[in-house]
C-alpha angles and dihedrals in degrees: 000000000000084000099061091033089063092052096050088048090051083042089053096043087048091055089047090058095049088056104052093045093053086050093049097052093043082065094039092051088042096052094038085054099043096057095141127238088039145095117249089215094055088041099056091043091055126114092245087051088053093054089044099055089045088058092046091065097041088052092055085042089055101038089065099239091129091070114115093243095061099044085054102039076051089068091054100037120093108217111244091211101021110184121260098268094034108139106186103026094223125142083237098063087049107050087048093055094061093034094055086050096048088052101049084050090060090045089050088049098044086050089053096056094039078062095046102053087042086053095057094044093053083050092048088048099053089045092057104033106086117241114261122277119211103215107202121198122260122248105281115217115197107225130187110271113261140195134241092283096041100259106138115247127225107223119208101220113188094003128108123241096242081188093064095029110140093359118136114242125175107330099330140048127258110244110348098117093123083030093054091065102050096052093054098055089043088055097043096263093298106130129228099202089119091059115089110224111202 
């Protein structure tokens, strides 16, 4: 019986504890924010606030209220001075509203500083890549067409090459387009394309 009285006394100064620290940083993190002549916005997001809120978390590490025993005693346990819009009163409400605050002040910061970093890089970027060129063509001369050593060809144009008329090359012959009709009528429509004439 000593014996369970003497836990719930260490569970009830525990809980205590709990209390007055939460208090206390409420106050802390209110009188850091309300520094007049500036923005709360620009104040949370300074580099003092940042290190506050660290220390915050590794106060509440240190101070021993992430023990088991504590974040259960916390469900049990009614709140002696619960927050305004408090609806169960509990310590545990209460610890998880500052907690959670504490937590969106160190997400806001850490995207700050995300933004930050991104913004440097993009800096950095535009400093070290080279401005755009516009290349513009060259003056294009149209020159005769040449062969391989540089002689100019004549091309024919429109002419046919009477010296590859009706020679098969590839898979057709050269120039037999009128011829091509003849023939078939004269073989009984069977064609001779597959034949090679020398």
């Amino acid at each position: 019986d000593i014996n369970m009285s003497s836990l719930e006394n260490s569970r009830n100064e525990e809980m205590e504890a709990l209390e007055v620290w939460i208090d206390e940083t409420e106050e802390q993190i209110y009188n850091r924010a309300n520094v007049a002549g500036r923005r709360r916005s620009s104040i949370i997001l300074s580099e003092e606030f940042v290190v506050l809120v660290e220390n915050i978390k590794k106060d509440y590490e240190m101070k021993g209220f992430l023990k088991r025993r504590v974040q259960e005693g916390m469900d049990k346990t009614k709140a002696v001075r619960p927050f305004i819009s408090a609806i169960f009163g509990t310590l545990r409400e209460k610890n998880n509203t500052i907690m959670n605050f504490v937590q969106t002040l160190e997400d806001k910061q850490k995207e700050k500083k995300e933004a930050e970093v991104i913004k440097a890089f993009e800096k950095e970027a535009e400093l070290v890549t080279e401005p755009k060129r516009v290349i513009e063509p060259k003056n294009v001369v149209n020159k005769p067409p040449e062969d391989l050593k540089g002689n100019p060809l004549k091309l024919s144009g429109e002419r046919s090459n009477v010296v590859a008329e009706g020679l098969f090359i590839g898979s057709i012959y050269v120039g037999r387009e009128g011829q091509n009709d003849r023939k078939e009528s004269t073989m009984g429509g069977k064609s001779d394309s597959w034949r090679v004439k020398l």
